[in-house]
matplotlib code that plots the C-alpha trace (Angstrom):
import matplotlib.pyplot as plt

x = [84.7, 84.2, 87.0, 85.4, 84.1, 87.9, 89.3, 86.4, 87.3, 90.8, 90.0, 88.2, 90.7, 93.7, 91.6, 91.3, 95.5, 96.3, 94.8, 96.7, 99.8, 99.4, 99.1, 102.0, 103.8, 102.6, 103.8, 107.3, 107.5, 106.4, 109.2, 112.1, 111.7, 109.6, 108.3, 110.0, 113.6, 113.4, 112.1, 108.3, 109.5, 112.0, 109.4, 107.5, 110.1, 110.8, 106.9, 107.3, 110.3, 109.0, 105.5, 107.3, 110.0, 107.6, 103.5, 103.5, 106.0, 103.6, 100.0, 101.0, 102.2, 99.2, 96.6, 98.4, 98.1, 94.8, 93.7, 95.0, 94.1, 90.5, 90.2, 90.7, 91.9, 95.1, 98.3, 100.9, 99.2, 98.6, 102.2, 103.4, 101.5, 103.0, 106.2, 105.4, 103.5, 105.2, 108.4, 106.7, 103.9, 106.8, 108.6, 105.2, 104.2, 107.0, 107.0, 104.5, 103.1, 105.7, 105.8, 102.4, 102.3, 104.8, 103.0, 99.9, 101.6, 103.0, 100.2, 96.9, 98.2, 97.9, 101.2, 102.9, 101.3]
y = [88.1, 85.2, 84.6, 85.6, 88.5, 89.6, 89.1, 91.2, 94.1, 93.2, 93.5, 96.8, 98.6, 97.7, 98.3, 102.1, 101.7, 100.1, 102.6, 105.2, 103.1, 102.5, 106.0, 106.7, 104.0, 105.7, 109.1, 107.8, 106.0, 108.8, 111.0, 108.4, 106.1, 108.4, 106.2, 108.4, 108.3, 104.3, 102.0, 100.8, 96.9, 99.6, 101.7, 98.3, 97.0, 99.4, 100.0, 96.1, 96.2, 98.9, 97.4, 94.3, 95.2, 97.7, 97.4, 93.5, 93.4, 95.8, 93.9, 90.7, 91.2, 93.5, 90.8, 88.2, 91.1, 92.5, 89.0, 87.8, 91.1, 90.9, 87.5, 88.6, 91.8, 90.9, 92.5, 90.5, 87.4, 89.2, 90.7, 86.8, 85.4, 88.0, 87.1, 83.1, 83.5, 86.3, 84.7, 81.9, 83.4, 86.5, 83.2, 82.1, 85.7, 86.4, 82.8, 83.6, 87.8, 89.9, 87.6, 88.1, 92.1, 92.4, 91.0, 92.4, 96.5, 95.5, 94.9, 96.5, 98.7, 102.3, 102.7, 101.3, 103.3]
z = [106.0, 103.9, 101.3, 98.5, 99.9, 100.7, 97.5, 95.9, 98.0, 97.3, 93.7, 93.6, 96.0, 93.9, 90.4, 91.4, 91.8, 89.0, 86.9, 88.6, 88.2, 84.2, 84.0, 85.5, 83.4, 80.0, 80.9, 82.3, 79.1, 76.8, 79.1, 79.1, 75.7, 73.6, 70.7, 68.4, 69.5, 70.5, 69.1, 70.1, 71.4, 73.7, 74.8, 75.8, 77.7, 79.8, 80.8, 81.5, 83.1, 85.5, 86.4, 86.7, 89.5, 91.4, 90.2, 90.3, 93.5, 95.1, 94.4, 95.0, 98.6, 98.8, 97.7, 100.6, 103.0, 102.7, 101.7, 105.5, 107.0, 106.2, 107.8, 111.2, 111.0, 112.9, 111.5, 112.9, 111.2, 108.1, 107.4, 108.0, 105.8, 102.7, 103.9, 103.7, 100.2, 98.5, 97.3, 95.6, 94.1, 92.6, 91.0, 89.6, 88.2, 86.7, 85.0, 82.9, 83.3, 81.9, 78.5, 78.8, 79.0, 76.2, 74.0, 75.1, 75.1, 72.0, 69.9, 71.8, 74.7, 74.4, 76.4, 73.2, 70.5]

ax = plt.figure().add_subplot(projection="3d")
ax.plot(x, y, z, "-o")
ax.set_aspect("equal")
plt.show()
């Protein structure tokens, strides 16, 4: 499949997820750090501390998976290639997306309302 291609079907798979996923984050949130017993920046962190740890740990060896998978559809080759890219591109993520996602589930999210 051409690259492109791949990462399109990457995309839309993992879309249908992550909307599952962010669901699941604003209910544990509403269950564990309710809003009205802790305070909303609380409430925040934990969703971001959550997706963090497990949702961003989860797509981002997904995406080198399914990204490598699709190429030839060999999984030896395909569960290498996460294992070679995943530890960087976690550093790099988590460099810059969960300052990101506080600040965006502070002030527009609907988790942190």
């Amino acid at each position: 499949w051409p690259r492109t291609l791949r990462a399109t079907a990457y995309g839309t798979g993992i879309s249908v997820w992550l909307q599952a996923w962010w669901g699941f984050l604003q209910n544990s949130a509403n269950r564990f750090v309710p809003i009205g017993r802790f305070s909303k920046l609380t409430n925040v962190l934990f969703v971001v501390a959550l997706d963090q740890a497990v949702g961003a740990s989860i797509l981002n060896a997904g995406y080198f998976f399914t990204v490598s998978w699709l190429t030839d559809f060999n999984f030896d080759k395909a569960t290498q290639r996460m294992k070679e890219c995943f530890p960087a591109q976690m550093l790099a993520h988590l460099s810059f997306w969960p300052w990101f996602s506080i600040a965006l589930f502070y002030t527009v999210s609907a988790i942190s309302t």
